[in-house]
N, CA, C and O of each residue as an XYZ file, in Angstrom:
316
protein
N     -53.950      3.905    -26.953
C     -54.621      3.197    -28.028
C     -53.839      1.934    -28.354
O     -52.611      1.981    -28.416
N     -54.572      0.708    -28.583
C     -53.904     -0.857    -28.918
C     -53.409     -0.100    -30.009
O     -53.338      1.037    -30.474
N     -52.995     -1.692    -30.251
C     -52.199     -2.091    -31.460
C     -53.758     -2.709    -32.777
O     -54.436     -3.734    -32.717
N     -53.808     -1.475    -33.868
C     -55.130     -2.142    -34.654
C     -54.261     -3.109    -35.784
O     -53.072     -3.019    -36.090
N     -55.301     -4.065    -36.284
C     -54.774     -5.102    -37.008
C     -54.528     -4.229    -38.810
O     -55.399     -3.467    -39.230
N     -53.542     -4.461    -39.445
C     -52.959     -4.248    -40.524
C     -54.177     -3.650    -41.321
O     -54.262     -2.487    -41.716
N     -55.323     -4.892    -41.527
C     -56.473     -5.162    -42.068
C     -57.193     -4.005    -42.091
O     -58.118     -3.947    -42.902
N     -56.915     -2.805    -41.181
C     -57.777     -1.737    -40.596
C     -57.460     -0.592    -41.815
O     -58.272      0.142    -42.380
N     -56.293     -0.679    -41.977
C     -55.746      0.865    -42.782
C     -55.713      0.088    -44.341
O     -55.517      1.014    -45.129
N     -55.782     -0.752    -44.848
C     -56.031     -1.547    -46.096
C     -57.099     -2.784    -45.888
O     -56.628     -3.869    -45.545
N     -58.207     -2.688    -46.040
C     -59.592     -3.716    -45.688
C     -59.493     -4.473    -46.743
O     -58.722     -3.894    -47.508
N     -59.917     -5.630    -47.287
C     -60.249     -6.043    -48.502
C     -62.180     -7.098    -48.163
O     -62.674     -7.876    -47.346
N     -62.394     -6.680    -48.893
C     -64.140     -7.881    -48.722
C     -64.102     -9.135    -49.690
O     -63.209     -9.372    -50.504
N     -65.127     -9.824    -49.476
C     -65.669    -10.796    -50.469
C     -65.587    -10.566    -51.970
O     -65.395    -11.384    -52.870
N     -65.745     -9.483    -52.011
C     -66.259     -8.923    -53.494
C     -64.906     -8.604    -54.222
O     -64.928     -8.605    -55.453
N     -63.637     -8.310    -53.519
C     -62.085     -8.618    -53.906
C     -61.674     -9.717    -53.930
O     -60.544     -9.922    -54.372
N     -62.480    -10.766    -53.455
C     -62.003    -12.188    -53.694
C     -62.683    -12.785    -55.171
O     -62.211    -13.621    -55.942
N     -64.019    -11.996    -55.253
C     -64.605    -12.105    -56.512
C     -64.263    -11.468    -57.800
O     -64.692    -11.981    -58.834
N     -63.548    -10.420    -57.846
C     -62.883     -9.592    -58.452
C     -61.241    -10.801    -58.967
O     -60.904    -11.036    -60.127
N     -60.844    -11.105    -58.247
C     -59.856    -11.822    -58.322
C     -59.877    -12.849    -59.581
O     -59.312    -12.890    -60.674
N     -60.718    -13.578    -58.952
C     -61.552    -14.618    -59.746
C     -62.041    -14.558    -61.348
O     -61.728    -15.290    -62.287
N     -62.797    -13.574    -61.299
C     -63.145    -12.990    -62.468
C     -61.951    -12.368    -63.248
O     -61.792    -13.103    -64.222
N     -61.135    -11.469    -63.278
C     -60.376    -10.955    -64.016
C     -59.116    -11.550    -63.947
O     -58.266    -11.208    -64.770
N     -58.819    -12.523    -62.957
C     -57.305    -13.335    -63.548
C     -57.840    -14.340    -64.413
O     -57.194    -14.460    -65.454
N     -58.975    -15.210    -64.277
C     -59.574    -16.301    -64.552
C     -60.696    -17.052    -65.610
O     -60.929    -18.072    -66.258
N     -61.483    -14.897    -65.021
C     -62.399    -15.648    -65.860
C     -63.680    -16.500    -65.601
O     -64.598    -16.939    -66.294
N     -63.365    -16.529    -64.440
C     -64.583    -17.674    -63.667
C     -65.360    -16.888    -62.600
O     -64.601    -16.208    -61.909
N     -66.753    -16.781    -62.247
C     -67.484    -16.524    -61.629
C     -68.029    -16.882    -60.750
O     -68.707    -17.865    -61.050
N     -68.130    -16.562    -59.582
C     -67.913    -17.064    -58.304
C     -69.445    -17.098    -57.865
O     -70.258    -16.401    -58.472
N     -69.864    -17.988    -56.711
C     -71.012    -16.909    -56.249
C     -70.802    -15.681    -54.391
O     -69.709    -15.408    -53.893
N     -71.412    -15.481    -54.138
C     -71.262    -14.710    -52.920
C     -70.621    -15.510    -51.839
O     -69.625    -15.263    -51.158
N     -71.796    -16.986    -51.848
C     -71.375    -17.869    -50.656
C     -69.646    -18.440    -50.764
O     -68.781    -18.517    -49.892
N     -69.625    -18.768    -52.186
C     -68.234    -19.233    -52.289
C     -67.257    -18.223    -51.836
O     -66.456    -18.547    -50.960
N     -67.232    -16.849    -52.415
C     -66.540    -16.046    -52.199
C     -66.584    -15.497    -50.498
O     -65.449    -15.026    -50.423
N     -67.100    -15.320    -49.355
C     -66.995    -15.719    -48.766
C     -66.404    -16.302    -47.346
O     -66.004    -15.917    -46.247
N     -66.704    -17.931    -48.402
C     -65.660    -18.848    -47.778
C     -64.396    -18.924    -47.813
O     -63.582    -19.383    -47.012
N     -64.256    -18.257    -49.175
C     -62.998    -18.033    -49.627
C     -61.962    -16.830    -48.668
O     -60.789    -16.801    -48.297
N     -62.906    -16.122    -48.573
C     -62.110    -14.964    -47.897
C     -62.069    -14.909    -46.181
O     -61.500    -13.956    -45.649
N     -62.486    -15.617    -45.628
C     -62.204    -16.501    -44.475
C     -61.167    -16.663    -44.465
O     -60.293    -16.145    -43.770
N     -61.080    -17.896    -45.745
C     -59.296    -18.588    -45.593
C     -58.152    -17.461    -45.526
O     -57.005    -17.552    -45.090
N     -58.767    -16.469    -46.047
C     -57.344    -15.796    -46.191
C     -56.443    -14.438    -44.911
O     -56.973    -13.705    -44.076
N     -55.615    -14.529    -45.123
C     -54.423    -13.792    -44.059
C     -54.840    -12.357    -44.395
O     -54.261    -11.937    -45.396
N     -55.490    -11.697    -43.961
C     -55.990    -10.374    -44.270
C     -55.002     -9.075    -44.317
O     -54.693     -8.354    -45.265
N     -54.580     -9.041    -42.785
C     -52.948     -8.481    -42.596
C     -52.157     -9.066    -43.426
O     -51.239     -8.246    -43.438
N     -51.765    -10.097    -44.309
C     -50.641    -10.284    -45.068
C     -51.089     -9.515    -46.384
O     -50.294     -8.906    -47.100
N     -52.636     -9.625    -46.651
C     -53.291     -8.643    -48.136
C     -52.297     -7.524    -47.358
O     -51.157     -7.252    -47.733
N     -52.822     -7.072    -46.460
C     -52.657     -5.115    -46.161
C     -51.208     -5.176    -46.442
O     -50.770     -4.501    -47.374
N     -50.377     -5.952    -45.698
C     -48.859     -5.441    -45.910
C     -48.337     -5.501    -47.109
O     -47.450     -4.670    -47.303
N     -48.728     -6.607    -48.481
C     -48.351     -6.476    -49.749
C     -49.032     -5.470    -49.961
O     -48.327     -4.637    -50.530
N     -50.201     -5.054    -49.772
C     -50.864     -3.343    -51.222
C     -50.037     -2.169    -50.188
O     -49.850     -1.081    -50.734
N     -49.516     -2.312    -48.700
C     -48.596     -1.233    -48.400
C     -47.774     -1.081    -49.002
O     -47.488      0.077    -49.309
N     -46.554     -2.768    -49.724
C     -45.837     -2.712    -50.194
C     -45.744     -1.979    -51.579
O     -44.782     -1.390    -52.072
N     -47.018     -2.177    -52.072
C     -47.562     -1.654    -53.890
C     -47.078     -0.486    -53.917
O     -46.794     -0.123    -55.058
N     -46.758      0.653    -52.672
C     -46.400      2.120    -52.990
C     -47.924      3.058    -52.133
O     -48.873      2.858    -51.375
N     -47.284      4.071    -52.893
C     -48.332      5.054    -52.622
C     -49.863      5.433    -53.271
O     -50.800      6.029    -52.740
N     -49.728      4.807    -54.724
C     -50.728      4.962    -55.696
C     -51.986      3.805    -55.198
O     -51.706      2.617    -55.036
N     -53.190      4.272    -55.019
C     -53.835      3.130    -54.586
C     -54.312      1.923    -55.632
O     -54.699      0.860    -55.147
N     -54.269      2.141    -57.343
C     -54.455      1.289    -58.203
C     -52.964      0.375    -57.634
O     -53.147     -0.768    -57.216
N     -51.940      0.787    -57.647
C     -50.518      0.307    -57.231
C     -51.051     -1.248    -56.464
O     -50.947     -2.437    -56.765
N     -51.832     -0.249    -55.001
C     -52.108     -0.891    -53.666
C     -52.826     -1.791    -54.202
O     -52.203     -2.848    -54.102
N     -53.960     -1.975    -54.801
C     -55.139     -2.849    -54.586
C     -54.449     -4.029    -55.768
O     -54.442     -5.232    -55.504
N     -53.717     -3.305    -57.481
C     -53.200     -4.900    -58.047
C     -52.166     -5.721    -56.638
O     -52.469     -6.909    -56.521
N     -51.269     -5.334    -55.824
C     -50.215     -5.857    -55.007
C     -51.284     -6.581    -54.631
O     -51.463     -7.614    -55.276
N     -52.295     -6.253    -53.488
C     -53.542     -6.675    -53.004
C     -53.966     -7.865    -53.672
O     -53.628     -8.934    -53.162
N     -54.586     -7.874    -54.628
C     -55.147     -8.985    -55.935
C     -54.288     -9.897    -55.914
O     -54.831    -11.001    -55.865
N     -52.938     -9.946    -55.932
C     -51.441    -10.667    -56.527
C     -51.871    -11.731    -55.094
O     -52.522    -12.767    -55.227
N     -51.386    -11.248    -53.845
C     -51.571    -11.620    -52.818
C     -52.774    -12.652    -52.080
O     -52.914    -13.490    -51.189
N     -53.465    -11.966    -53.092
C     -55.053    -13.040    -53.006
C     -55.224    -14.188    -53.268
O     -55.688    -15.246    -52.844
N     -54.442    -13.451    -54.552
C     -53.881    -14.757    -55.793
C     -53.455    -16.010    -55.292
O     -53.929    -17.143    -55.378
N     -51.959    -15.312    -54.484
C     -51.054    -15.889    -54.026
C     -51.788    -17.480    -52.934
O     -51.742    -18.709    -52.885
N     -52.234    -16.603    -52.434
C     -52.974    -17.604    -50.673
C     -53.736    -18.257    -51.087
O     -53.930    -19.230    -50.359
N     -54.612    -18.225    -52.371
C     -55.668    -19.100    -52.415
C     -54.989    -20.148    -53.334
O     -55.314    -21.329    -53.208
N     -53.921    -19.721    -54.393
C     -52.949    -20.696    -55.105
C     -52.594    -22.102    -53.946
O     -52.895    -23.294    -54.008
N     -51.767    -21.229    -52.847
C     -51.282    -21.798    -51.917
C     -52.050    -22.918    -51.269
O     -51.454    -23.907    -50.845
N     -53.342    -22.792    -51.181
C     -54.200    -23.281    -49.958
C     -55.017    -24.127    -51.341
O     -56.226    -24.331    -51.226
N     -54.432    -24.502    -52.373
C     -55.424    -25.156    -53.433
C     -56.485    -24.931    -53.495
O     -57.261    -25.878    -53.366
N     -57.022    -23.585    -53.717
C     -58.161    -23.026    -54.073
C     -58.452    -22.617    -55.364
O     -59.524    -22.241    -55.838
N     -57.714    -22.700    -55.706
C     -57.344    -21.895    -57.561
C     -57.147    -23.336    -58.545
O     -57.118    -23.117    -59.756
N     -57.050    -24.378    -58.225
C     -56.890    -25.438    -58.988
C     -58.254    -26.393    -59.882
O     -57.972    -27.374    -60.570
């Protein structure tokens, strides 16, 4: 059996990029934006921070969110 991508054992969708949005922010996204948005982002780098979150999966998915946070901060998406 390959090597499966990070992304496989922690997934995240569109609708965690919309989630993001909404509860750090406040702002409401639509589908298409969200998306595009989640394109941009390093999917395996989400999985390895909510691995990092621990064992608890609320743990996993805020690390997850943080990380979302993080890349779209990065990539001036959040501005």
């Amino acid at each position: 059996m390959g090597d499966l991508p990070l992304s496989m054992a922690f997934g995240i969708t569109s609708e965690d990029v919309v989630t993001v949005y909404d509860s750090k922010y406040g702002i409401t996204i639509d589908d298409e934006e969200a998306e595009r948005l989640f394109d941009l982002l390093d999917q395996d780098l989400v999985a390895v921070e909510a691995c990092k979150g621990g064992t608890d999966m609320d743990d996993q998915l805020e690390a997850a969110y943080n990380e979302i946070e993080r890349q779209l901060d990065e990539l001036g998406e959040l501005n």
